[in-house]
N, C-alpha and C positions, 0 to 999 in steps of 0.2 A: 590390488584390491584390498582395502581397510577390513580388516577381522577387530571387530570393535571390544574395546576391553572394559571394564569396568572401570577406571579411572576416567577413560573418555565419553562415559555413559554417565557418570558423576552429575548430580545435577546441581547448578550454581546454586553459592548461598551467597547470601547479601550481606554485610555488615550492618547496616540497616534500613527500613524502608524507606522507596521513593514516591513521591507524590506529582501531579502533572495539575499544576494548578490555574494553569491559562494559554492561552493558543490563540494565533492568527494566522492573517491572511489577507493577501494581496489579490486582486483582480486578474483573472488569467487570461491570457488571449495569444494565439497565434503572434501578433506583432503588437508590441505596446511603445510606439516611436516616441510619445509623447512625457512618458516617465526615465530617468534611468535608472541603473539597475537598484542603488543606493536607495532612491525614491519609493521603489518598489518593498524592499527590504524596512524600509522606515514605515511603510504605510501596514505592513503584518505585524511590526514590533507594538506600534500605537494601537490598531484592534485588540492585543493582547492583553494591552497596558489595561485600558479602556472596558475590557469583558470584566475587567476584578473591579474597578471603580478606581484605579488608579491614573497618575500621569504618566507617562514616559520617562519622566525625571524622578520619579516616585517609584519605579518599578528598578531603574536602574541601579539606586542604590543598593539591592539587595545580592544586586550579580555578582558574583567572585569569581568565575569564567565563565569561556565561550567555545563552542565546538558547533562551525560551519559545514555546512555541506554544498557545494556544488560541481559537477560529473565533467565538466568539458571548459577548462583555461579556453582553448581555443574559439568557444561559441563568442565569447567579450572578449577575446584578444586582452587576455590581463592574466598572467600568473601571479601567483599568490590573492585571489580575489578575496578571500578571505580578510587578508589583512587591512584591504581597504575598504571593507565592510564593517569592521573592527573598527577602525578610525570613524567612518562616517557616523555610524552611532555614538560615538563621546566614551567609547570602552577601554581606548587605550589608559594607562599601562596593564591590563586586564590580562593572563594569559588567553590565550585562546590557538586551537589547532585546527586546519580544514580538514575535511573527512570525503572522502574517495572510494565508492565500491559500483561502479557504475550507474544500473537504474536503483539498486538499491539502498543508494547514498543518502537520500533523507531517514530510510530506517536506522542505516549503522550512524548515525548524525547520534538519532536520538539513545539507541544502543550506547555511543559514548560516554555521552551527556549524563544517562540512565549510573553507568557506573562509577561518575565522576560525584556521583551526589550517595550511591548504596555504600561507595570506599571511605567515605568519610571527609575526600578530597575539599569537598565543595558545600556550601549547605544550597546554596541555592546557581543554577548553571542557567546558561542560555541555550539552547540549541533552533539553529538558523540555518533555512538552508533557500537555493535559489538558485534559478537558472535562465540562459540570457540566448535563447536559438533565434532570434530574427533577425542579428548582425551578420547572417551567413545564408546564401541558400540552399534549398530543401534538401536538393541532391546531394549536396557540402555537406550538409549536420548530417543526414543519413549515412554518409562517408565516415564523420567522425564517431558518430554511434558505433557504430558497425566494428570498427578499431576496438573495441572493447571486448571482442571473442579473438579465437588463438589465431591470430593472422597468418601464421601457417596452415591450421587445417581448414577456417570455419572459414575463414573471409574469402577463399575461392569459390565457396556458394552464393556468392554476388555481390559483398560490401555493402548490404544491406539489413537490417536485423529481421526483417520478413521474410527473406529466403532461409534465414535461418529456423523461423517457428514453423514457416512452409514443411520443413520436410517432416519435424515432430509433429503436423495436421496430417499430414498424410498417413503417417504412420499407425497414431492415434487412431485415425478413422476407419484403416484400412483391419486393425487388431480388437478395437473397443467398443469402434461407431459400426461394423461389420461391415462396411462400405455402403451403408443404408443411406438413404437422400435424406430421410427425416434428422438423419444427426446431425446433418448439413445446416437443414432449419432451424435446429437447436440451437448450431452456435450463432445462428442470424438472431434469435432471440435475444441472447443476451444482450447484443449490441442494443438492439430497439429497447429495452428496457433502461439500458444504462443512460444511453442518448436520452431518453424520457425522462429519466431522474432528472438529469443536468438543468433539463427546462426549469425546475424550482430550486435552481442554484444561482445568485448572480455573482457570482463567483468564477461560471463553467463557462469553456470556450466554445463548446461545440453542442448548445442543447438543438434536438432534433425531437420530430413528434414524426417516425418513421415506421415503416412495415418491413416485414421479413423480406417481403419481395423485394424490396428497396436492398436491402444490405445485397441479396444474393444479384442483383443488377446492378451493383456499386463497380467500378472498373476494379479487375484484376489486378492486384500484387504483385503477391506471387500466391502460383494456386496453390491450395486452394481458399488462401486467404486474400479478401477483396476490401477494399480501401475503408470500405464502413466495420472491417472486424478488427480493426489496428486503432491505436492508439496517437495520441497529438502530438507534435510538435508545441512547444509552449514557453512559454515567458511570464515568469511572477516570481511569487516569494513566500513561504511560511514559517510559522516559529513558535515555540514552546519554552515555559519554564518549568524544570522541574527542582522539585524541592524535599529536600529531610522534613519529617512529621512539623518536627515545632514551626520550621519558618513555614511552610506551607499554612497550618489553621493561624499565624501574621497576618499572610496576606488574603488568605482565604475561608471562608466558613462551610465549602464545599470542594474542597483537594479530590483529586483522584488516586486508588491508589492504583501503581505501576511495576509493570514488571516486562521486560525488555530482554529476549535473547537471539541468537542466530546460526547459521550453517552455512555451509560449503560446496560446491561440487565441480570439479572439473569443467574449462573453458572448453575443454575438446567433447564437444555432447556426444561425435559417435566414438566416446572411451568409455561411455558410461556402460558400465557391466551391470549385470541383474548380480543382488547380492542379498547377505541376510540382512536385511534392517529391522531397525528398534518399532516394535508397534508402539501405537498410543494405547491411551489406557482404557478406549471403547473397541481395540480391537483384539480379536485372538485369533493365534495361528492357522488354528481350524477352517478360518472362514478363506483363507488364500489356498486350500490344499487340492480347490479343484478348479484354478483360477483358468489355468491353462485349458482345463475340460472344455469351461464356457464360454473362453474367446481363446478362441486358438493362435497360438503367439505372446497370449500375455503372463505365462509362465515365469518370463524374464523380466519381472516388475522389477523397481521401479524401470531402471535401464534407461531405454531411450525414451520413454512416454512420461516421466516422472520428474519429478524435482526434489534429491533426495535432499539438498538445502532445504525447503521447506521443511521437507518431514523431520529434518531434527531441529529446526528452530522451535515446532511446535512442540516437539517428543520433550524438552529444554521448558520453555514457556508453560504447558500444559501442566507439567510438577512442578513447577515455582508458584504456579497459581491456583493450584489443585482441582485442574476442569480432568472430572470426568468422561466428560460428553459433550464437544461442541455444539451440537444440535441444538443440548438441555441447557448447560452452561452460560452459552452467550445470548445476548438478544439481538445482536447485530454485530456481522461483520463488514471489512473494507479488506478486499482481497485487491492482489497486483496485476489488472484485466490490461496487462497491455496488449495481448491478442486474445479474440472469444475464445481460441483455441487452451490458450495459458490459463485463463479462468477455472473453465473445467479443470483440466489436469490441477491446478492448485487445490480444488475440493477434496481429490482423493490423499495427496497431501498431506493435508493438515486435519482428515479424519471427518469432514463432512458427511463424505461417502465414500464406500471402499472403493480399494482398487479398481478401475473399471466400470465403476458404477455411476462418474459424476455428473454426466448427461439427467441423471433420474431426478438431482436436486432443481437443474431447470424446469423440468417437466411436471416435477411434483407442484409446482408454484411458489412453493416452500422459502426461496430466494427473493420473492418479493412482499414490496410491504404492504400490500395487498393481496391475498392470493388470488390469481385470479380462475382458479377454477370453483373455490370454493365463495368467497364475497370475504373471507375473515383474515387476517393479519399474520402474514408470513411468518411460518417459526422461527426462519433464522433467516430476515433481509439481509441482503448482499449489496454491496455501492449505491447505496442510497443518493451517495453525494452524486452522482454520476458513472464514480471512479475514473479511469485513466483514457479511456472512452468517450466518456460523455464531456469530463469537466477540465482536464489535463496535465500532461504527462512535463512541469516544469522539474525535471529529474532530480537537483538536488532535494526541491522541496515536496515532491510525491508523498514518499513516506511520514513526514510530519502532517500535511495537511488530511493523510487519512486518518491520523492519532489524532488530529485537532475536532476528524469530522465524529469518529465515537464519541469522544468525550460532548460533541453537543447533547447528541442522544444521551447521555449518560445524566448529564446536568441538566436535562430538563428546558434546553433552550435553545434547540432546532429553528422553530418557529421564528421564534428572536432574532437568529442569526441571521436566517436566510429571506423571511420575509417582509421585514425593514424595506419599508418603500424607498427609503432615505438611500438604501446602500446601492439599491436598480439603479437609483438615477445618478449617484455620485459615478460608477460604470460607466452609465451611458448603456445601459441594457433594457427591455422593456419587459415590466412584469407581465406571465403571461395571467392573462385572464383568468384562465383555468388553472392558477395556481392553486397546489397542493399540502398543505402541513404531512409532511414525510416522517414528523415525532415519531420515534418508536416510544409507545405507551411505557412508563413506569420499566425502560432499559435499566439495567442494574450492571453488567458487563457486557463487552465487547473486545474484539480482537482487530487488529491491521496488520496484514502482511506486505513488507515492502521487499519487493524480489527482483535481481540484477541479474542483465544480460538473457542467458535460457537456462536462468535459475546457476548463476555460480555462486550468487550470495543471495541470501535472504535470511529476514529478520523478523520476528514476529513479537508485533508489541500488544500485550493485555491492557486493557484499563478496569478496573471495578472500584464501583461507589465503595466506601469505607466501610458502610452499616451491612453490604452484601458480598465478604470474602466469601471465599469458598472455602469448606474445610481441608483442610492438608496443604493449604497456602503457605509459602516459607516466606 
């Protein structure tokens, strides 16, 4: 067990700042036979190009490297995809490295990327990432997902990654949720909410306009997760450039500033011991002294219910960017929902809600961009875009395209991006009628967490407008 020291409590300093001054995106879908994968990755690079008023041949010459991401050679039967990604763009002799941390492979992409540009290395980088699951079936990628927990302890719980969230729902429920039905509902909610966002995404593979009933009658997983509280299989592509101050206001008159860090924790989830860890800066000790009183069992936080990866990506991020208070701080988040159960559990995390308490932020309304108990605008929306739920889980490029989906919000150009008749129909998707502008009003920051496997990596990326640091930002 780590007795954490003050060097490793140490929070990063930068050489200098990074900027995030354009992002795309490729079309996601279950099976996309008609593109390959090059296609796919060329067609996020050109929206990228394209959001600044640039060409692709106009964007490229400012690249000085490249840092890829995609989780599984095996899904395209191609190692080193990277490299022929690199080619296919016209970047050779460009360095560039592929990046590997499972599901949380498009965060550490951009984590990279992030330091290749703070170190001085780079002025301006690429970061791409992408994944290719419909050359293989379901069973097959599920197979090779699964391979990414400790195949000695985890993978006897079925070679699935839902036996594995299976047993932390259980647990969870049986310690936080009390074993009450209504918590059950809870996590039915999120799915319906998230599937509902996706609908004004044409981007998302799986929009649905569903009821709680629906998710808790969706077939069986593993219990007590059922197939509408899991996350996609998926096929696409996203990308970002990040940039040092000067070349960023070059290419742009509206940069983001950035700030990119992450955490750790054991593949073997039942190794995970209850220990002392680092609060955030909205919380104090006092408030866990009677945690165990009021749910019996949950004494030994984080442990098995927790993802102490998150909690020090954020404990990291939160001082680099000087958020006091999630809540107050952000205007939206993009958390890593690849099961309704993982959502909650990331709330308490990353300081949403305390320990124990993440169920409340659903119920509160709080998480959406409407509230809907009140009619007024959610304090802190959650997966607007969908998230991993609604719109899809293309593994390498998960984590970038939730940093692509803040910064809409941030830049004022949600709308733009997403309800372009032009982009429905180049899909082949059909706008719903009842389409919705999902703008967070006058967004100023936002946060992305991208988190691997049951939480052994994760990464959490800030974005904030220029004119709106925070103070004690380094």
């Amino acid at each position: 067990m780590i007795k954490f020291s003050e060097r490793q409590l140490r929070i990063p300093k930068m050489m200098r700042p990074v900027y995030m001054v354009t992002g795309g995106m490729s079309k996601f879908g279950r099976a996309i036979p008609e593109k390959r994968t090059e296609e796919l990755v060329i067609d996020a690079f050109t929206e990228a190009a394209e959001f600044i008023g640039k060409t692709p041949a106009e964007l490229k010459q400012y690249i000085h490297s490249c840092y890829y991401g995609h989780f599984a050679d095996h899904f395209g039967d191609q190692l080193l995809g990277e490299s022929v990604i690199h080619d296919r763009l016209g970047l050779d002799p460009l360095g560039n490295v592929g990046i590997k941390t499972g599901g949380a492979t498009g965060g550490s992409t951009l984590w990279e990327a992030y330091k290749a540009v703070a170190s001085g290395y780079s002025d301006t980088v690429l970061a791409m990432g992408w994944e290719r699951m419909d050359e293989v079936p379901t069973d097959e990628g599920n197979n090779y997902i699964s391979c990414a927990a400790d195949k000695d302890w985890e993978t006897p719980l079925g070679h699935i990654y839902t036996g594995y969230y299976a047993v932390m729902a259980q647990k969870y429920w049986n310690v936080f949720g009390k074993e009450e039905e209504s918590f059950r509902r809870t996590m039915a909610e999120i799915s319906v909410k998230n599937h509902g966002y996706a609908r004004m995404n044409p981007h998302a593979q799986a929009p649905m306009d569903i009821t709680v009933d629906d998710v808790l009658n969706s077939p069986v997983v593993a219990y007590p997760l059922r197939a509408l509280d899991c996350c996609l299989m998926s096929v696409g592509a996203a990308c970002t450039i990040l940039c040092d101050e000067k070349t960023a206001y070059e290419l742009t008159d509206n940069p983001l500033k950035m700030y990119v860090s992450a955490g750790s924790h054991t593949l073997r989830v039942a190794d995970r011991r209850d220990m002392e860890i680092p609060l955030l800066p909205n919380e104090s000790a006092d408030q866990y002294k009677d945690l165990g009183d009021r749910f019996p069992g949950g004494d030994r936080y984080p442990g098995f219910t927790g993802f102490l990866a998150a909690r020090m990506a954020a404990y990291y991020a939160y001082h680099m960017a000087g958020v006091v208070d999630p809540n107050v701080d952000f205007d939206l988040v993009e958390l890593h929902d690849a099961f309704t159960i993982s959502d909650i559990q990331t709330y308490e995390d990353v300081g949403i809600r305390p320990y124990g308490e993440g169920r409340t932020y659903v119920e509160s309304g709080e998480c959406y961009h409407t509230n809907p108990l009140t009619g007024k605008p959610g304090q802190l929306p959650a997966n607007l875009s969908g998230g991993l739920i609604g719109t899809m889980h293309a593994v390498g490029a998960t984590g970038i395209m939730q940093a692509i989906e803040v910064g809409h919000h941030i830049w004022g150009r949600w709308s733009e991006m997403h309800g372009d008749q032009k982009k429905w129909d180049e899909f082949g998707r059909e706008k719903p009628k009842d389409w919705k502008d999902l703008q967070v009003k006058d967004a100023k920051r936002g946060m992305a967490i991208s988190h691997a496997g049951v939480g052994s990596h994760v990464t959490a990326t800030i974005l904030a407008h220029p004119d709106h640091l925070l103070e004690g930002g380094k």
